[in-house]
N, C-alpha and C positions, 0 to 999 in steps of 0.2 A: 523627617526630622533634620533641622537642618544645624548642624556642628561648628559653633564657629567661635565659643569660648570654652578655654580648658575646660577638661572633667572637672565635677568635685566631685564629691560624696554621693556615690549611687547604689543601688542595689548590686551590683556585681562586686564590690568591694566587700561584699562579707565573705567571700572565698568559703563557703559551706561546699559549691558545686565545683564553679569555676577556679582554674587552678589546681585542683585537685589529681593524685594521677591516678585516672578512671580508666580502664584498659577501655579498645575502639568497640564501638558496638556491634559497626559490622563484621568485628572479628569472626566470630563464630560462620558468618554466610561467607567469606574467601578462605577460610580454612577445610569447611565442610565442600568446597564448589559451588554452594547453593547462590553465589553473586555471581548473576548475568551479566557477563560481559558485550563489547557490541557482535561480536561475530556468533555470541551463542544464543543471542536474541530467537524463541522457538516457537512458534501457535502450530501445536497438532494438528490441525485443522488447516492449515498453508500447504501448497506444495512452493518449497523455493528453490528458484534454479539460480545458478552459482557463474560468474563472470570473470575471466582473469585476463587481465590487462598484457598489451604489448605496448613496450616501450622500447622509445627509440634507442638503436644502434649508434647512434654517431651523435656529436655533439655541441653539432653547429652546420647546419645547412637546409636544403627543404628537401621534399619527398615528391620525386618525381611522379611515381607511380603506386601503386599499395593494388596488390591483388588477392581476393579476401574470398575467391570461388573456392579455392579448397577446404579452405575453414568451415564456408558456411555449408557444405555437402560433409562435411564432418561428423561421425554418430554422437547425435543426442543434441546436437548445435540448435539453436533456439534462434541465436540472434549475433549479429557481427557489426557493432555499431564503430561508425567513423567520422573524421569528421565531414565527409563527404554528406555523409546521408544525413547531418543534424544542421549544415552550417556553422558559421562563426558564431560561440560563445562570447558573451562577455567578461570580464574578470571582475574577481573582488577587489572591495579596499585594498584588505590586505595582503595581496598576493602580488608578489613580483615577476613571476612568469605562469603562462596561462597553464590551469591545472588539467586541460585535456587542446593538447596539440594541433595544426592546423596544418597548412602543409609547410612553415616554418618552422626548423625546429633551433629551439633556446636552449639547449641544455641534455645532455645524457641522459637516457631512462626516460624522457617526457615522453608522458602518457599520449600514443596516439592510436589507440584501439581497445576495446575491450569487447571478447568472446565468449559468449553465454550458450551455456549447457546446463543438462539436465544433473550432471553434478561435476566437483570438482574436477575432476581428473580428465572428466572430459574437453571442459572449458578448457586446461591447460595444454591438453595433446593438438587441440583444434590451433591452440593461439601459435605453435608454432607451423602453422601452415600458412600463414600470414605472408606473403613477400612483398619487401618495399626497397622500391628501389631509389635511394638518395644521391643530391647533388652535394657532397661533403664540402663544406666550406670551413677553410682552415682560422683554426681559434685561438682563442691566448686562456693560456691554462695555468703560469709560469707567474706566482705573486714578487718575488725578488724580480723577475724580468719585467714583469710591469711597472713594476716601481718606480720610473721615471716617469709613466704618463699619469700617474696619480693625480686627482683634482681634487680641491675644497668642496665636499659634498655639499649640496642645496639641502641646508636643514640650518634650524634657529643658529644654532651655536656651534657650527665646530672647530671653530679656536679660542682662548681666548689670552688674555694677558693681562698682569696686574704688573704695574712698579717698571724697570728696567733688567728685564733679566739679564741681555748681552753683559750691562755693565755692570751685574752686580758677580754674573759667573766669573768675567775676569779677572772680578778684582778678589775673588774670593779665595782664602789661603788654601783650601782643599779642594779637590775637585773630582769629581768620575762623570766619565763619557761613555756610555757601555749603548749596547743595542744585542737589545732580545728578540726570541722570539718564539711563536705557539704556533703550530698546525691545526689543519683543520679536523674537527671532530665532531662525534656523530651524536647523537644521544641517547641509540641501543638502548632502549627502554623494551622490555620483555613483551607487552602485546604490540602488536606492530596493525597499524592503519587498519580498520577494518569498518565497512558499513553493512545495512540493510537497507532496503529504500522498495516503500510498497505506495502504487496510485490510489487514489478512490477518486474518481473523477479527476479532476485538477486539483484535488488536495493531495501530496507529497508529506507520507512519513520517513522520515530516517532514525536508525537504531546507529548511533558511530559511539566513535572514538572523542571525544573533545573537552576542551578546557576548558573552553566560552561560546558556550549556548547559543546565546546574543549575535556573538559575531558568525558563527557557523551557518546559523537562521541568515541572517542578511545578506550576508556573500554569497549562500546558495540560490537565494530567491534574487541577485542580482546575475551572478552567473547563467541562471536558467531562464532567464527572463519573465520569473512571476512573480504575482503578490508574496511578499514576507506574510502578510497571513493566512496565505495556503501552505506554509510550510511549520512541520510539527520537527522538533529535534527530541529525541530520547538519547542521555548518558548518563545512566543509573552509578553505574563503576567505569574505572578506566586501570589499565592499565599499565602506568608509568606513561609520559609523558615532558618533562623534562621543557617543555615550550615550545616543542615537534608541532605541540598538537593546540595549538593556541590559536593558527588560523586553517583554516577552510582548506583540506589537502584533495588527490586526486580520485580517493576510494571513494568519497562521498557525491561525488559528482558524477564519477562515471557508473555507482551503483542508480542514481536517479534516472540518470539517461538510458541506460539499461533493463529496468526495471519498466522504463515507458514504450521502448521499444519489446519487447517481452510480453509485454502486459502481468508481468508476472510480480511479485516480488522479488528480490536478485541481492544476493550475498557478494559481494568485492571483497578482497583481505591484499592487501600488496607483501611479495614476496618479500622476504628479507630485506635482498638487493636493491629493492625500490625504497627502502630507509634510509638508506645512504645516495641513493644519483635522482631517485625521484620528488623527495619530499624537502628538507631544509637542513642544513649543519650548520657551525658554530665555526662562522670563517677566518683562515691562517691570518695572523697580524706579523708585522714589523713594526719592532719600537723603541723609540731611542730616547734615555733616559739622560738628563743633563740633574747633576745636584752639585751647587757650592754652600760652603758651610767654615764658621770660623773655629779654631781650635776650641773652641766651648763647646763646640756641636752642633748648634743653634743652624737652621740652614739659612742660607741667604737668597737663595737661587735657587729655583726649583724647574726643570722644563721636560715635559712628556710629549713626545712626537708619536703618531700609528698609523701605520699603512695596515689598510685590506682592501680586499677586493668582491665584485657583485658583480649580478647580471644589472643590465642597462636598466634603469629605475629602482634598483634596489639602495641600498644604505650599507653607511662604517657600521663595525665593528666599533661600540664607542669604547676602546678599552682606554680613553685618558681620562673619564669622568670623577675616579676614585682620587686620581692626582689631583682634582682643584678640591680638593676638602679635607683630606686624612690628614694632612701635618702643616704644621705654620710653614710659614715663608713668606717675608714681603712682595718679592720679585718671582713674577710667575709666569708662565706659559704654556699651554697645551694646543694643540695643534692635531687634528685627522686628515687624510687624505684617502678617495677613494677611487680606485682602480678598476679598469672594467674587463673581467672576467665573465669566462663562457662557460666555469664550471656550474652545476648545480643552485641552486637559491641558498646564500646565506641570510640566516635570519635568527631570533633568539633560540639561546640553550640557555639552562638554567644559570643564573644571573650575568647574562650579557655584559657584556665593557667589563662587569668586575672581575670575574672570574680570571680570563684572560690578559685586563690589564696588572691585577696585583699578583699574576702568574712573574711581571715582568716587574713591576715595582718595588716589591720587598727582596727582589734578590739584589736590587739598587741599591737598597735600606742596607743590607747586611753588610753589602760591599763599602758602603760610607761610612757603617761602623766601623771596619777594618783599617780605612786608611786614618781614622781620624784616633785608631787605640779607642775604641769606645766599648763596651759592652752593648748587642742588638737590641737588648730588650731597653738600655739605658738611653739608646741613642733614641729610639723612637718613643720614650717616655718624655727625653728634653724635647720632642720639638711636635710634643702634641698642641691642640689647639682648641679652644671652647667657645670661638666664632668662626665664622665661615671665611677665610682666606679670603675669598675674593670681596667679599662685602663684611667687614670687622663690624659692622653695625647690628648685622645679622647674626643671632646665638645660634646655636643650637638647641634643641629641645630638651634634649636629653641625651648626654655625651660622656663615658667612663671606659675610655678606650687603657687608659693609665691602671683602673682597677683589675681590668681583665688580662695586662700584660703583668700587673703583680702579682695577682691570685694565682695567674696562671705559672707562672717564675718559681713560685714558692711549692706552689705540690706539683709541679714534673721535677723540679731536683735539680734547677736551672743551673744551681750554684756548684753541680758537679761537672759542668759542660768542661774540657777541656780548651783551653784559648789557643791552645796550638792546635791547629788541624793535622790532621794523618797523628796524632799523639794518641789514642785510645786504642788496647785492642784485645779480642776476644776469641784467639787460638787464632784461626786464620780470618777472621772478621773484623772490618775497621770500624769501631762504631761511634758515630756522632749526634747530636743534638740542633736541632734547628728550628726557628723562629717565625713567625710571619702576623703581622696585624693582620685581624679581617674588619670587612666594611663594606653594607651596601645599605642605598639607602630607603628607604621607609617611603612607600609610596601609596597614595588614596585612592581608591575608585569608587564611587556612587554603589549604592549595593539596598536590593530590597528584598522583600518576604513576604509571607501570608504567615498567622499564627491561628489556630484555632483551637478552641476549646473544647470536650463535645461534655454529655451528662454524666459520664464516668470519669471526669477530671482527667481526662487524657488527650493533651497539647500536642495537636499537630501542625508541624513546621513545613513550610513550603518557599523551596528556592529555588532558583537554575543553577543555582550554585554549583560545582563539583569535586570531586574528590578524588584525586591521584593517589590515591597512596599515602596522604599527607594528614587523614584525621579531618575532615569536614565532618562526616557525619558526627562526629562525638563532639566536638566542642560546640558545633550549632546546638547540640542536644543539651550539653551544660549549660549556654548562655539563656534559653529557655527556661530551664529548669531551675537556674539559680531565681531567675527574673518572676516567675511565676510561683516558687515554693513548693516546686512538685520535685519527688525524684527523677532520678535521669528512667530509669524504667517504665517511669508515665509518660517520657514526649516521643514521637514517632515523628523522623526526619522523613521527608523525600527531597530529593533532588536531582539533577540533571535532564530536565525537564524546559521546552519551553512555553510551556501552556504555564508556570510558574511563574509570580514575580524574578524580572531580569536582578541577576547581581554582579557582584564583582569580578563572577568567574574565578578560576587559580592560574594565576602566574606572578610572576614578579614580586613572591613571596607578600602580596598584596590580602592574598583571598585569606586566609586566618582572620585579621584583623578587623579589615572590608564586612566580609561576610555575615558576622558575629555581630557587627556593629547596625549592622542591617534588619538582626535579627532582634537584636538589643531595642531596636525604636519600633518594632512591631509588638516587640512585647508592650513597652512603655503602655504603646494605643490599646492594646486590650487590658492592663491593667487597669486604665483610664475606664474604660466600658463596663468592668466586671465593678469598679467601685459604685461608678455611677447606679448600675443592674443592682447592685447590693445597699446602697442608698447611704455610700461613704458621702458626706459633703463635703472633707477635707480631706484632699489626696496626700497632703505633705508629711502628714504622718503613718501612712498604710503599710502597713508588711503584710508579706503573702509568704507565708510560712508553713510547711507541713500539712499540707493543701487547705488551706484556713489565709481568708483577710483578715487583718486585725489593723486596729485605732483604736488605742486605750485600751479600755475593758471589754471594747465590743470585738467581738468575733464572729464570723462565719465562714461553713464551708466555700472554699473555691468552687463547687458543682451546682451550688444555688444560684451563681451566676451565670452560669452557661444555659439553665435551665433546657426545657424538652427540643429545644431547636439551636440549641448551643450558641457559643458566639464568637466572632470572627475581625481581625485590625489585622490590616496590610499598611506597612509602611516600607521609606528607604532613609537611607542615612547620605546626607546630602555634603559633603566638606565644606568651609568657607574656607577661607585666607590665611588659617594658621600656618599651612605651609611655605607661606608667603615669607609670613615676618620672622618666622623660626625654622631654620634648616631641620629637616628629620632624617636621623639616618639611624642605621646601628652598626653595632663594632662586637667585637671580640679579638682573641687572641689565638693564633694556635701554634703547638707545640710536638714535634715529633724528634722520636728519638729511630738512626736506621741505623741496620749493618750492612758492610761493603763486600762482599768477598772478594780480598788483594788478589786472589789468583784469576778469577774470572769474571771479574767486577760486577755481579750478579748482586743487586739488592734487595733485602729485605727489610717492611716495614716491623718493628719493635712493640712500640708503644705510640700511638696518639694521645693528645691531649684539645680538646677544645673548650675555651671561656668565653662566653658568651655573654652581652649587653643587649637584650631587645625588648625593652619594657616589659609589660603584665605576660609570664608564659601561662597560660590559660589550659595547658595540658603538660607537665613534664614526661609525660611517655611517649604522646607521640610527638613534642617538639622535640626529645634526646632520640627520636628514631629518623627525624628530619635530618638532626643533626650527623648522627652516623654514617647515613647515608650520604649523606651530603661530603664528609670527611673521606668516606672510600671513592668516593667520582675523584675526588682532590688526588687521590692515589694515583689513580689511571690518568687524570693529566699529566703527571707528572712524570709516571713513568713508562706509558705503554699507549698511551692513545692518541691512536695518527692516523686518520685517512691518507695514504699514499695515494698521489694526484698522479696518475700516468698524465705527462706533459705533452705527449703525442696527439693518444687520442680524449681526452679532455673529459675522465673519469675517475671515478674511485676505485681502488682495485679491491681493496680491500672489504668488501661489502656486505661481509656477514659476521657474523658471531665467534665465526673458527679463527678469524682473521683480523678480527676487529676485537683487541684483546682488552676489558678491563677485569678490574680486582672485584674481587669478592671479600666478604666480613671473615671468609677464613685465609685469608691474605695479612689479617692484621690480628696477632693474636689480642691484642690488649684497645682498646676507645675507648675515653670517659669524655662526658661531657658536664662538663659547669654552668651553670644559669644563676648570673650575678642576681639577687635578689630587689628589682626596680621598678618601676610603672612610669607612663610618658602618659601626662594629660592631654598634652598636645594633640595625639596622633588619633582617638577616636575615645568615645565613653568606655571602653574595654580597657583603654591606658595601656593597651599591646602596640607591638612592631610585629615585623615576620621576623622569619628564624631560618626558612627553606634555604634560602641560597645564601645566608650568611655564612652557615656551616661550609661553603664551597669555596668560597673566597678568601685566597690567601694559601691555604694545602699547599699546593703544587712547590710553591715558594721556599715553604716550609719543610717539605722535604728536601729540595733542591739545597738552599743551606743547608739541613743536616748533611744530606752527601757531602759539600764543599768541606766541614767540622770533621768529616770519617777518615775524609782522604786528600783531601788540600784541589782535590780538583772541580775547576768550576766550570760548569755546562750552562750556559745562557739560551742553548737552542734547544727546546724541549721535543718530542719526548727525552728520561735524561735515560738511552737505550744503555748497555753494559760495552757497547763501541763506543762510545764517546768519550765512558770513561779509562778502558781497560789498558789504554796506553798510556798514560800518566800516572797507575797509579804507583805505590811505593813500590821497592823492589821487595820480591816472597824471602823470608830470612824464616 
């Protein structure tokens, strides 16, 4: 089906299914444990022996020598695969450093061994028998010290400019010059990298961990050097994920190669630590925000500069993207710069550029509200905007960034915020209120399915689709259900599968929308089949209602269509150019209130508030569980999550869970979430956006100004730790 003028009037629009808050299906099997995950993947009938990876010591230089005699005289050792005994690998598209090492090494933790035993423990005791002896070649680990050799990455767009900034900043009555900035962090997501990988001849099944199907299948079968259709992917569940798990990491490659040398099938899980130096994080930026603006408020001048850093062929950090579209301004400019680092591979965490960029831009926002005497919410309400800054020709699709800072203004209690900062207080606690726009934007991917019917009127759905955590199963299941007249009870999803039609995958808050929409135009085709089987001659008036077609007078069951051999439409939902003529994005607001504690500057989150703009929500329980979630990540940016870079030797120290500190839901005793009431034709027949990483974007900020509101002091370099701020604050009376 191919999408390329607005929705109108469809079958999903009678919201009987869709829309509705229908708790997750697979609730019941990850509460029970009965959802297999990839590591618990089990046939009684298998013996599987178990593989655990050595990773490089140092983090930047090659490996003279690697002696693997002891490992492999090791009890219960199977196999010691290197890359001596396999040769050079190739890489995937998408991978910026090779996922099993060679005798160069790129980066800390890169995989250059894996130790297979008859079970874990053994695997493990073997692997450190391992000895390799490396030529250490000194690294640049230091994003501030690299910062001068920073270059204009090779990619479409990474500057751009509208109008005269120079001349419109100086001549502009108000001004701020500020430079922020974020650390690198991890995306500690609770199951951590794990595959299976069993032969049968030269067909290669893998049981993992992934997001996208599609891309795991091809990078694997490019890496290994075989047919893409001798390779099978299974990810039924996943566990958190965050955009870690979006391309081809090192567990699934070295459980293949392992499993072939074995002959066995062969379990890999990477430790903790290999989350953090092994696989990808969400790299430190430097960014300097320029805004002039005339005593009306109105801005003139707008300009976002960011530095980060990569390994050699990797990519920015785009966190200036959010600046060319959230607020007017004639005179503009953004600018990235990328620096070549030896840390680890940066690459997406959930919603890249925005996350991090409006970590830095809404505390710009608050601070131009201040020198201009504006109210935050007032300021960023004068200078929103309902075409696209850089191209005024170009609307937006669907744009109420102004509803969701009122909505949201009016029930947190905006209006009791104190104007004077350090002015509130609650025995020994400074307590303030803070603001922040959210904004990411609404993006399309191609997305297909298989729909089938069987004689018991029960619709089964087929996708590669998958499910984080995020609700896939259930609202494929609604989108189904509504489309077809059946309850949700009758349709049986599978996914994560790639014997399925390819879809949109999850990430980039994309797969909701994508997905559904994929599934939307398979239904279409078998409703189309079932009329024609039921001898409808006019489709334009057909409901499928209560498992019955109807037109007019005439009815019949939905099961007389399927009849003894059932019946079956595979389609995909193809975009055309809407994107083109009409900006897509979505917005919201968010809204926290914290306390300080003056004596030890220890803070606590209060109350959140998130308002929300993202067309058709298609589930409020689990889009307000995206949203939660998404709100507490904001937490931990803001106040505690930092990969500490030892500059030395060019790793992460902090590597685990003990030490790698985020919040939890009992961190914040109070979250609400709002869902402005909207649909965007534009964006697919569902009339949805995403919602995942909206909820993420903007937090940090949010908090950051409340602190600044509690106790008059402002922390620009995040995390905002209780040193940054415990020496400014008021004096203890």
């Amino acid at each position: 089906m191919k999408f390329d003028t607005p929705a109108t009037t469809n079958p999903i629009d009678q919201l009987k299914v869709v829309g509705q808050p229908i708790h997750r299906i697979d609730g019941p099997l990850k509460t029970t444990g009965r959802a297999v995950y990839a590591y618990e993947w089990h046939d009684p009938n298998t013996r599987y022996a178990y593989g655990h990876v050595v990773g490089s010591a140092i983090a930047k230089g090659r490996i003279r020598s690697m002696d693997v005699t002891a490992a492999r005289s090791a009890p219960g050792v199977i196999a010691v695969v290197t890359s001596d005994g396999i040769g050079e690998l190739k890489k995937g598209e998408f991978n910026t450093a090779k996922l099993f090492g060679g005798t160069e090494i790129q980066h800390y933790h890169q995989a250059i061994a894996v130790v297979v035993a008859e079970t874990f423990e053994e695997a493990r005791a073997a692997a450190q028998l391992v000895k390799v002896d490396y030529a250490e070649e000194k690294g640049v680990f230091d994003l501030a010290a690299a910062r001068d050799t920073a270059v204009k990455p090779e990619e479409d767009e990474p500057d751009s400019a509208v109008g005269d900034f120079d001349g419109a900043f100086s001549a502009a009555v108000v001004k701020l010059d500020q430079t922020y900035t974020t650390p690198d962090q991890s995306h500690a997501m609770m199951e951590p990298h794990a595959s299976i990988a069993a032969w049968n001849g030269d067909e290669l099944t893998v049981w993992t961990s992934s997001q996208m199907i599609d891309w795991w299948r091809t990078d694997l079968a490019t890496t290994l050097g075989i047919d893409k259709e001798k390779v099978h992917i299974m990810s039924p569940f996943i566990g958190g994920g965050f955009g870690v798990k979006l391309f081809l990491r090192s567990d699934a490659v070295l459980a293949a190669l392992a499993a072939r040398e074995a002959k066995r099938p062969v379990k890999v899980a990477l430790p903790r630590p290999f989350l953090m130096n092994n696989t990808t994080h969400r790299p430190a930026t430097i960014q300097r925000i320029r805004i002039g603006a005339g005593r009306d408020g109105k801005i003139t001048a707008i300009a976002h500069e960011s530095w980060s850093g990569d390994l050699p062929g990797g990519g920015p950090e785009v966190a200036v993207q959010q600046t060319r579209l959230l607020y007017a301004g004639e005179n503009r400019m953004t600018a990235m710069r990328l620096a070549t680092l030896d840390l680890p591979e940066g690459n997406a965490m959930r919603a890249p550029g925005e996350a991090p960029g409006m970590m830095a831009l809404e505390i710009a926002m608050d601070e131009m509200a201040e020198k201009l005497g504006l109210d935050p919410v007032e300021f960023r309400i004068i200078n929103d905007t309902q075409v696209d800054p850089e191209k005024p020709e170009r609307p937006f699709s669907h744009r109420d960034l102004v509803g969701c800072l009122r909505t949201g203004a009016e029930r947190f209690g905006w209006q009791e915020r104190n104007k004077q900062p350090g002015g509130r207080r609650d025995g020994n606690w400074l307590v303030g209120l803070g603001v922040a726009s959210a904004f990411r934007n609404n993006l399309l991917v191609p997305s297909g399915a298989r729909v089938r019917l069987d004689r018991e009127g029960v619709v089964s759905v087929e996708t590669d689709m998958t499910d984080i955590g995020t609700g896939s199963y259930t609202i494929i299941a609604q989108t189904a259900a509504e489309m077809l007249g059946v309850p949700v009870d009758k349709v049986a999803v599978s996914l994560g599968d790639s014997r399925f039609p390819v879809s949109s995958g999850s990430g980039g808050q994309f797969g909701g929308n994508c997905s559904t929409a994929g599934v939307y135009a398979a239904c279409v085709k078998l409703r189309e089949a079932a009329a024609q089987k039921l001898g409808f001659n006019n489709a334009d008036d057909l409901i499928f209602a209560d498992g019955e077609v109807r037109s007019g007078d005439r009815r019949m069951p939905l099961t007389e269509a399927a009849g003894d051999e059932g019946l079956v439409a595979e389609d995909s939902i193809e975009f055309g150019k809407l994107a083109e003529t009409h900006q897509q994005s979505t917005f919201g607001a968010h809204f926290v209130e914290v306390g300080v504690d003056v004596a030890t500057g220890e803070t606590r989150i209060r109350r959140m508030l998130a308002v929300c703009a993202a067309g058709r929500i298609l589930n409020p329980i689990t889009a307000r569980s995206q949203v939660i979630g998404a709100m507490t990540m904001g937490v931990g940016g803001a106040l505690s999550e930092e990969l500490v870079v030892d500059k030395e030797r060019g790793f992460f120290v902090n590597h685990d869970l003990a030490a790698y500190e985020v919040p939890v839901h009992a961190d914040i005793p109070h979250q609400e979430v709002i869902f402005l009431d909207e649909t965007d034709p534009t964006s697919s027949p569902m009339k949805a956006k995403g919602i995942a990483e909206l909820g993420l974007c903007g937090v940090a900020a949010a908090v950051a100004n409340a602190i600044y509101n509690a106790t008059g002091v402002r922390v620009r370099d995040y995390p905002i730790t209780l040193d940054k701020l415990i020496k400014d604050l008021p004096e203890l009376s």
